[in-house]
C-alpha positions as a Markdown table, in Angstrom:
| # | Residue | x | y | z |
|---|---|---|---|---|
| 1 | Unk | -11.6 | -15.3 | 3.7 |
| 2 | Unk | -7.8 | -14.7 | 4.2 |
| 3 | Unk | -7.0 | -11.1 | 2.1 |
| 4 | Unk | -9.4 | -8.2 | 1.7 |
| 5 | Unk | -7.6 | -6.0 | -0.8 |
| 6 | Unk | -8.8 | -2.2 | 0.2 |
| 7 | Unk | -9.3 | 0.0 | -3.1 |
| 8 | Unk | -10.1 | 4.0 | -1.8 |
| 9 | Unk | -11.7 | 5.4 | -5.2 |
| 10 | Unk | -11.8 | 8.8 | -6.0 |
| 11 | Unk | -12.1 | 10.1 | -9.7 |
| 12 | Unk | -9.9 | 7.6 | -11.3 |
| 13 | Unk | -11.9 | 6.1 | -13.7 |
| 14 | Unk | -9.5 | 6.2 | -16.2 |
| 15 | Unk | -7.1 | 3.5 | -14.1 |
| 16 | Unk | -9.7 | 1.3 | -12.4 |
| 17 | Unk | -10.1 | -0.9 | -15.0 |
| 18 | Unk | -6.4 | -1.3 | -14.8 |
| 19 | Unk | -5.6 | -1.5 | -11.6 |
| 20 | Unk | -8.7 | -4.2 | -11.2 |
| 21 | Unk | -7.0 | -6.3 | -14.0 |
| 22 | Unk | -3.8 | -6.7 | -12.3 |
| 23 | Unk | -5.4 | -8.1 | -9.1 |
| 24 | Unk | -7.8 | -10.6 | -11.5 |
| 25 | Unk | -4.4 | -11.7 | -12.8 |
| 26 | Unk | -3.0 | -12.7 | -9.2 |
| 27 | Unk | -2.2 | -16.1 | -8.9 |
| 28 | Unk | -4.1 | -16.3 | -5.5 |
| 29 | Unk | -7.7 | -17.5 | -4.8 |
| 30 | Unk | -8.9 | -16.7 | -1.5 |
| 31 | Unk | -9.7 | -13.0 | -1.8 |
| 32 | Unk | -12.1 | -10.3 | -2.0 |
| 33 | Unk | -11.4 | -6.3 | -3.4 |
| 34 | Unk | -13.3 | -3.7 | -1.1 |
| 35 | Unk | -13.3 | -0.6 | -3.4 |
| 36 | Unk | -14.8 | 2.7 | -1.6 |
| 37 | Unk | -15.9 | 5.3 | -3.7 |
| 38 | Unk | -15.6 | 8.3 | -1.8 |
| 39 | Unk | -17.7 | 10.2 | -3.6 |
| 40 | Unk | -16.7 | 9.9 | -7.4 |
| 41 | Unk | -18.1 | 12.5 | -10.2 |
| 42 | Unk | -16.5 | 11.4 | -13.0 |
| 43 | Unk | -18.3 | 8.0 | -13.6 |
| 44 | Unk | -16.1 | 5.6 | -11.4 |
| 45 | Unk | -18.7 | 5.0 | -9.0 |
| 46 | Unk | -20.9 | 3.8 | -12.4 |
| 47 | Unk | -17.8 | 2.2 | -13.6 |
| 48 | Unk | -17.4 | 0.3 | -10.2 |
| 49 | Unk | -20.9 | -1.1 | -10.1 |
| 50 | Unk | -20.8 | -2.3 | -13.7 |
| 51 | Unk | -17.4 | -4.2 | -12.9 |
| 52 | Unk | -18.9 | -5.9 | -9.5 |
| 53 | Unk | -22.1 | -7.1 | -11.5 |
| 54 | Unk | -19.9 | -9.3 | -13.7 |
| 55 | Unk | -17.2 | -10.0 | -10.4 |
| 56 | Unk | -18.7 | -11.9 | -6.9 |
| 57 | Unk | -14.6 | -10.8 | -5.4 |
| 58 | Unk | -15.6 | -7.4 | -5.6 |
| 59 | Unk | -17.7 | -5.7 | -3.1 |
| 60 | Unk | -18.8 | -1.6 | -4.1 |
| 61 | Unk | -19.1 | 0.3 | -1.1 |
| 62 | Unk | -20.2 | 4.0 | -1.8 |
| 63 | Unk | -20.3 | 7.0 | 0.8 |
| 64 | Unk | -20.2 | 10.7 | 0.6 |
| 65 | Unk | -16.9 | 12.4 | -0.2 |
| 66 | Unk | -15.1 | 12.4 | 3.2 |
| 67 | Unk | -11.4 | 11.7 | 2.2 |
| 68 | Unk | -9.2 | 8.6 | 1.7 |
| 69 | Unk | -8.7 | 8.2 | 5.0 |
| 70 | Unk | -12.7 | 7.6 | 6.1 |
| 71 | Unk | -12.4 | 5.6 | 2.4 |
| 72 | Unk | -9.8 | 3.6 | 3.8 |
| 73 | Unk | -11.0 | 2.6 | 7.1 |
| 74 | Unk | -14.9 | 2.3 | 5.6 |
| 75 | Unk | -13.4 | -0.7 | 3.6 |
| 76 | Unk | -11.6 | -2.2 | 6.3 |
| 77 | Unk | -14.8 | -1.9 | 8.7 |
| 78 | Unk | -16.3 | -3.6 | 5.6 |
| 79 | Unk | -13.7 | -6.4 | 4.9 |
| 80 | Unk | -13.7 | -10.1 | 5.6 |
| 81 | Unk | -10.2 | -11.2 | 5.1 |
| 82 | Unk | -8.5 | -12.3 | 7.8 |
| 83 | Unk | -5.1 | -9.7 | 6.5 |
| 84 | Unk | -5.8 | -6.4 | 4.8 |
| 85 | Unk | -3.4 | -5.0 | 1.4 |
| 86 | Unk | -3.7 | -1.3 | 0.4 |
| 87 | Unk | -3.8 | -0.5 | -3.2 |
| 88 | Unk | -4.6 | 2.8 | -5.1 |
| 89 | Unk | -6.6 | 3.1 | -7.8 |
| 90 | Unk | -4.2 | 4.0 | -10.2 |
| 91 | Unk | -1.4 | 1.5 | -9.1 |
| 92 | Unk | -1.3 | -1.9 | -9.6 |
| 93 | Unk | 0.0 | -5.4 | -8.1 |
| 94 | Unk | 2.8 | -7.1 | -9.5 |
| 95 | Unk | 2.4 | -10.1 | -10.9 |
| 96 | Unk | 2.4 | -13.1 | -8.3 |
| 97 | Unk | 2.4 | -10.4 | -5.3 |
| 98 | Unk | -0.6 | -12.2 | -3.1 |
| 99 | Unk | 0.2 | -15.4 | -2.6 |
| 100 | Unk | 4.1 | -14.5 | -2.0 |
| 101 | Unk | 3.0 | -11.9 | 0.7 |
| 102 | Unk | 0.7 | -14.4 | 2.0 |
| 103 | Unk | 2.8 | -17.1 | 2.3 |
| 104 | Unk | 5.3 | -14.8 | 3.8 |
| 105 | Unk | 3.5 | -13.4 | 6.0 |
| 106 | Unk | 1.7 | -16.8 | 7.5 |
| 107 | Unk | 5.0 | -18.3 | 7.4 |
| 108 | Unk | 6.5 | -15.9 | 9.8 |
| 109 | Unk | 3.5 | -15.0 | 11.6 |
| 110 | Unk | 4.7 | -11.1 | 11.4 |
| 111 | Unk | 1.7 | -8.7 | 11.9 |
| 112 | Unk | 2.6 | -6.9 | 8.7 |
| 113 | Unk | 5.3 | -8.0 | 6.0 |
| 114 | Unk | 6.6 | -5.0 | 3.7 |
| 115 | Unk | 7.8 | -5.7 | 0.1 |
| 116 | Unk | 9.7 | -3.0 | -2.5 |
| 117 | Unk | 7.8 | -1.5 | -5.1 |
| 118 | Unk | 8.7 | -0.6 | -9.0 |
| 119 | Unk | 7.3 | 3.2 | -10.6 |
| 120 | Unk | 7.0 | 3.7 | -13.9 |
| 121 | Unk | 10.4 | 5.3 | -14.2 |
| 122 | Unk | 12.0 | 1.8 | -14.5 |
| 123 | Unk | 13.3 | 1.7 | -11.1 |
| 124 | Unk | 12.7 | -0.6 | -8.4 |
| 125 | Unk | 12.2 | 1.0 | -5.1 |
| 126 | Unk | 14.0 | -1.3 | -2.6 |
| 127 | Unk | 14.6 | -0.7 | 1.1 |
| 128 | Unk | 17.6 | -3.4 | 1.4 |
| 129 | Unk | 15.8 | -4.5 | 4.8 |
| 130 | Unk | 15.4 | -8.0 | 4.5 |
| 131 | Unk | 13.7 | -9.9 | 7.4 |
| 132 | Unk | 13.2 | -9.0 | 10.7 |
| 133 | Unk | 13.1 | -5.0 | 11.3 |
| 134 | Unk | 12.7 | -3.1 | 15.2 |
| 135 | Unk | 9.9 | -0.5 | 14.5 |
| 136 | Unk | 12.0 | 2.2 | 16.4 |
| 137 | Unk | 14.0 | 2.0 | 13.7 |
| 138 | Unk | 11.0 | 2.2 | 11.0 |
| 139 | Unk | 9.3 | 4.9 | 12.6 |
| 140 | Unk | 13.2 | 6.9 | 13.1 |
| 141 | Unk | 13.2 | 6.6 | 9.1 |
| 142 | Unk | 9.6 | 7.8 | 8.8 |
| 143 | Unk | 9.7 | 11.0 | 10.8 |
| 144 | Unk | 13.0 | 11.9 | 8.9 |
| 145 | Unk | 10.9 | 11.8 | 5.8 |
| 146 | Unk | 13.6 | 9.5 | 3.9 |
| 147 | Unk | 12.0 | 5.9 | 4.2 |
| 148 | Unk | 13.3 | 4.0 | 1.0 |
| 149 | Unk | 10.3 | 1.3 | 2.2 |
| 150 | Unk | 7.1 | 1.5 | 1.4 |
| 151 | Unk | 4.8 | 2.5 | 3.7 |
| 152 | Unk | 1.1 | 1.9 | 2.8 |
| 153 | Unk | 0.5 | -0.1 | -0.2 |
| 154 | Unk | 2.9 | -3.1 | -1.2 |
| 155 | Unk | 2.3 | -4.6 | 2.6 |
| 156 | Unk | 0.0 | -7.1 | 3.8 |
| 157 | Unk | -1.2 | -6.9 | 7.4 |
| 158 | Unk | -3.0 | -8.5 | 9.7 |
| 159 | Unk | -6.1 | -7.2 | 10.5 |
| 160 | Unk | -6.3 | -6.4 | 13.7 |
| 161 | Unk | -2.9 | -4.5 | 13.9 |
| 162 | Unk | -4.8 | -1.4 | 11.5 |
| 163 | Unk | -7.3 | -0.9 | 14.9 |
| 164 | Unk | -7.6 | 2.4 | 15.6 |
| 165 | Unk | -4.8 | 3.2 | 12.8 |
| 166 | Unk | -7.3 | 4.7 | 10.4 |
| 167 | Unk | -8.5 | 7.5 | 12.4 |
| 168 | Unk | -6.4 | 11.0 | 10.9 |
| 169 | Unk | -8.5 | 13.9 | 10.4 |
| 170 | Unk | -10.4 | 14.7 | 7.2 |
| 171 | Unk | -7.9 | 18.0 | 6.7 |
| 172 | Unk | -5.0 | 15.3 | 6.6 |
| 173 | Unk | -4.6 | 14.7 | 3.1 |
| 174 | Unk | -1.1 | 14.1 | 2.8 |
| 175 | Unk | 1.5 | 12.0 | 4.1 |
| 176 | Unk | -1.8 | 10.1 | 6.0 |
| 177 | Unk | -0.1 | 7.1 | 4.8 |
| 178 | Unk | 2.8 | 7.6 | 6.8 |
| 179 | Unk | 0.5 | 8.5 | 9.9 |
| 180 | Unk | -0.8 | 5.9 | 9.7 |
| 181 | Unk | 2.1 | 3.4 | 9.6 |
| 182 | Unk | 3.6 | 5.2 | 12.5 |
| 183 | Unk | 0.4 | 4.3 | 14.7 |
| 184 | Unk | 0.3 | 0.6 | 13.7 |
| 185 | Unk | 4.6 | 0.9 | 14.5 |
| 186 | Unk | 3.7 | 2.4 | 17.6 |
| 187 | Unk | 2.1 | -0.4 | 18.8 |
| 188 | Unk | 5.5 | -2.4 | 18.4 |
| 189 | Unk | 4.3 | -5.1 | 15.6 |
| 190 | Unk | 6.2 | -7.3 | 14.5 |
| 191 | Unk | 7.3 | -6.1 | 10.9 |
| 192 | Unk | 9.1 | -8.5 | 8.1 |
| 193 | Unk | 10.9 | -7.2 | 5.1 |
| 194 | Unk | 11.2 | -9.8 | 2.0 |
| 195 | Unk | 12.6 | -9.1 | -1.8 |
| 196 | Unk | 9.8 | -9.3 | -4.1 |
| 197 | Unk | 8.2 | -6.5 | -5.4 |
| 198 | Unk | 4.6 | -6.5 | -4.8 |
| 199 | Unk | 3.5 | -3.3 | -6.3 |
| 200 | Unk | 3.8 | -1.2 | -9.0 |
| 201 | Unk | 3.3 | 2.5 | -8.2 |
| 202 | Unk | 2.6 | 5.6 | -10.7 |
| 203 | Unk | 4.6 | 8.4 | -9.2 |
| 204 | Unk | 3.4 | 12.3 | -9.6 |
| 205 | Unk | -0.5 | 11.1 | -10.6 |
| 206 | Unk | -2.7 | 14.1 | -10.9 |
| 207 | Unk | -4.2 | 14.7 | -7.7 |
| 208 | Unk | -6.3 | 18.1 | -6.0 |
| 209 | Unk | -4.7 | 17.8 | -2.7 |
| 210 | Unk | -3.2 | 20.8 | -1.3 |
| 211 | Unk | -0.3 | 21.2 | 1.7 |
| 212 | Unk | -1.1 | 24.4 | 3.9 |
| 213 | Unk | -0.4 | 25.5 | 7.1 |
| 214 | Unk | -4.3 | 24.5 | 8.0 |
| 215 | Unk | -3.1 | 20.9 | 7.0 |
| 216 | Unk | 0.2 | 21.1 | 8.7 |
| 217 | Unk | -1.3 | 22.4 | 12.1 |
| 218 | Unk | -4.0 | 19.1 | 11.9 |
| 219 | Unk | -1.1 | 16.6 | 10.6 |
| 220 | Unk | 1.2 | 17.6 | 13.7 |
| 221 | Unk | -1.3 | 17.4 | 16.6 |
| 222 | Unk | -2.0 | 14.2 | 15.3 |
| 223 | Unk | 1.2 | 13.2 | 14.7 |
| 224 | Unk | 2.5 | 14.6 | 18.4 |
| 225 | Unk | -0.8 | 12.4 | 19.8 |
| 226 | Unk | 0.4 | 9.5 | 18.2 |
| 227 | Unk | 4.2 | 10.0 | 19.6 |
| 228 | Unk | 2.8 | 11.1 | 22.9 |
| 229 | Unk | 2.9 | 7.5 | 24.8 |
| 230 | Unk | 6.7 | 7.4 | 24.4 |
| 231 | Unk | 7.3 | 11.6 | 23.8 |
| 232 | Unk | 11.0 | 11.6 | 25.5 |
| 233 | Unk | 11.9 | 8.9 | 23.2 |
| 234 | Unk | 10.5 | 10.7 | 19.6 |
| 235 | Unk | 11.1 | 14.1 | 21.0 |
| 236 | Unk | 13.8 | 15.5 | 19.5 |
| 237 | Unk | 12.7 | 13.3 | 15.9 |
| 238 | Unk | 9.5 | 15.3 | 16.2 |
| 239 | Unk | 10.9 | 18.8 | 15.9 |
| 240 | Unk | 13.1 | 17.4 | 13.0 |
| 241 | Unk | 10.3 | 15.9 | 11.2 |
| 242 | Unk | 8.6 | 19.6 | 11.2 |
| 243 | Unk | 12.2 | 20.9 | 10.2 |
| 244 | Unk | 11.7 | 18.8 | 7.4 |
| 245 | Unk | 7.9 | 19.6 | 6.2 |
| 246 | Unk | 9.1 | 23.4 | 6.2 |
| 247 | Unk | 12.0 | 22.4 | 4.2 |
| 248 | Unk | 9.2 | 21.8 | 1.5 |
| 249 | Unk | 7.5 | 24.5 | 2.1 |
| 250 | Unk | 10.5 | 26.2 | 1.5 |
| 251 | Unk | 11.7 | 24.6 | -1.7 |
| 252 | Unk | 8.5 | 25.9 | -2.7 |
| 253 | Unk | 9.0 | 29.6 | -2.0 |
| 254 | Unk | 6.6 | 29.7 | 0.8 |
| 255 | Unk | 8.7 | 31.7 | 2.4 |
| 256 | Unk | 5.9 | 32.7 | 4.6 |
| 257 | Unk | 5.7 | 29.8 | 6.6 |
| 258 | Unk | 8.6 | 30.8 | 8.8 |
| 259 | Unk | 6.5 | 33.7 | 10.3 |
| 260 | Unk | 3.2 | 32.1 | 10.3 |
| 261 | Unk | 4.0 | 28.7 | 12.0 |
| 262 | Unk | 7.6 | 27.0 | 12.3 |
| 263 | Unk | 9.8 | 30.2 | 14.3 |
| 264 | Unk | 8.8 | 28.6 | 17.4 |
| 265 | Unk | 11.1 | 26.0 | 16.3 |
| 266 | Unk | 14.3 | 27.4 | 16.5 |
| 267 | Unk | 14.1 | 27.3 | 20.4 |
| 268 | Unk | 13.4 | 23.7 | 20.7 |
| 269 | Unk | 16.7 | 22.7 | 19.0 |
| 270 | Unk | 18.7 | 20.0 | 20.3 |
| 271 | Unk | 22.4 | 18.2 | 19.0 |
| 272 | Unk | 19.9 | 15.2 | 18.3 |
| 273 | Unk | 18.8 | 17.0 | 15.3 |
| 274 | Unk | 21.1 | 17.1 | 12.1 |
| 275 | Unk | 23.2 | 20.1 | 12.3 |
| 276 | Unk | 21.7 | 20.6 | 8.4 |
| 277 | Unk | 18.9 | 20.7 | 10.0 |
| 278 | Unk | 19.3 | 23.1 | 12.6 |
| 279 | Unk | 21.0 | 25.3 | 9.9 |
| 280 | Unk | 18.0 | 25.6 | 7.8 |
| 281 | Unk | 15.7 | 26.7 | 10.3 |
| 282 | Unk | 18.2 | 29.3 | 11.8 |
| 283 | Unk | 18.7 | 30.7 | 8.3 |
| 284 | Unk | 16.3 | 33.9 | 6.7 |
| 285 | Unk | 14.3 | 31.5 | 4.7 |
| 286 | Unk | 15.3 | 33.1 | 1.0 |
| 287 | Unk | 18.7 | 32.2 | 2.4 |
| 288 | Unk | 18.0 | 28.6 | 3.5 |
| 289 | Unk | 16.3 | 28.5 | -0.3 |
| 290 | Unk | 19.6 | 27.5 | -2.5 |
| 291 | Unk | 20.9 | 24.5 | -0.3 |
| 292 | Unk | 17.4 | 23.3 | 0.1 |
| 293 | Unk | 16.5 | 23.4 | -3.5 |
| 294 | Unk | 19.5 | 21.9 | -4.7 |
| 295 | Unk | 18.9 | 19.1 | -2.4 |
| 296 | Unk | 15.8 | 18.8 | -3.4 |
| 297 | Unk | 16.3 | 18.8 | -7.0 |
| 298 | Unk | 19.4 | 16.2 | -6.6 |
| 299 | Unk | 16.6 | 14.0 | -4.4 |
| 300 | Unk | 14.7 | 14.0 | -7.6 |
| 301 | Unk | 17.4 | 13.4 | -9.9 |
| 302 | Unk | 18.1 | 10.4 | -8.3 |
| 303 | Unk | 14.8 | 9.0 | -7.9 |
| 304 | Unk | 15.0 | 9.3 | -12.2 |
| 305 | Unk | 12.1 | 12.5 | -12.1 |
């Protein structure tokens, strides 16, 4: 078997079929979808097992709720292919996306190959990194919180680069993607960049997952863990990657925040850091409010939100 596409499934039962559709389309032969419900109540586990009885590629595996994180590495415990793709549930593939990341990828012999990605506002979500890219630089991008690549989905890796990658916490339910792409960077892979889009992603899908300070605490112990074998290197990006999380907190009003977790930060400032940066913690947060929210809002502008 050369590709196990990984499907985590939680209440999407109104994309599955979908999402399912575009990967029956591929024009690729050699694979097998590992779709995870992780603990579905509104009838896609049902859905699921209907749709494998009439498809030998795809393999149902069900477990309690535990988060897509467990979901994720449960299907690629459970996965034969010799290289691993991401997809969500309510995204799909582009058309001819396998066999041109697979071809790409065994023709380089990279341990993960990263393609752009198209949302549904028309636009084409393109790095400009074509071939060969240092994962310094990769994981630089990542902790600033501005990667224009993708990060999860439209990638194929090998295998064996995602061990011990899949292990965040079950309060970590946001921005575990990039987590996880900094732990397989970590390990100094070597990462290709080509030109054809290979996903299609819905931006802004309904979701229940909230970003608190119980989250935050969990995401940066990890994260720090994760950094910790080369710490004087990812140092100072550290502190500016929390600058940035409380920057969204922030922009949210949460004024709160400053108090309750990220004052601390303000005395481990260095000139690495973006004077911007070091300017919005300093500020009173209702202060730091208006420059943050109008960058914020002109982010979103651009992205066509």
């Amino acid at each position: 078997m050369e590709i196990s596409i990984v499907i985590p499934v939680y209440n999407k039962v109104a994309y599955l079929e979908r999402c399912l559709e575009s990967i029956a389309r591929q024009d690729c032969d050699d694979y097998e979808i590992v779709a995870v419900d992780d603990g579905s109540t509104d009838g896609s586990a049902a859905l699921l097992d209907r749709l494998a009885a009439g498809n030998p590629r795809l393999k149902v595996v069900h477990q309690p709720n535990a988060g897509v994180t467990a979901a994720r590495r449960h299907g690629v415990e459970m996965a034969q292919g010799r290289y691993i793709v991401f997809a969500d549930a309510d995204d799909q593939l582009t058309p001819g996306a396998l066999a041109a990341q697979h071809k790409a990828i065994v023709d380089t012999g990279a341990d993960e190959v990263i393609a752009p990605y198209r949302n549904q506002h028309g636009l084409t979500c393109d790095s400009g990194l074509r071939g060969w890219v240092d994962s310094e630089l990769l994981i630089a991008d990542l902790l600033k919180l501005r990667n224009s690549f993708a990060v999860l989905w439209s990638i194929i890796f090998k295998k064996q680069l995602l061990d011990g990658c899949l292990g965040a916490p079950r309060a970590i339910v946001e921005r575990e993607d990039i987590l996880m792409q900094i732990k397989c960077l970590m390990k100094k892979p070597k990462v290709y960049f080509t030109h054809q889009p290979a996903y299609f992603h819905y931006e802004d899908m309904p979701n229940n997952r909230v970003e608190d300070l119980a989250m935050i605490r969990a995401y940066d112990q990890e994260l720090k863990a994760t950094l910790q074998p080369q710490w004087q290197r990812w140092k100072s990006a550290y502190v500016g990657h929390q600058i940035k999380v409380y920057e969204k907190f922030i922009d949210k009003r949460q004024f709160h925040v400053l108090r309750d977790y990220y004052k601390p930060l303000r005395r481990q400032l260095s000139r690495d850091i973006p004077l911007q940066d070091r300017l919005v913690i300093m500020l009173p947060p209702r202060l730091a409010y208006l420059p943050v929210h109008c960058y914020k809002w002109l982010q979103r502008r651009r992205r066509g939100h």
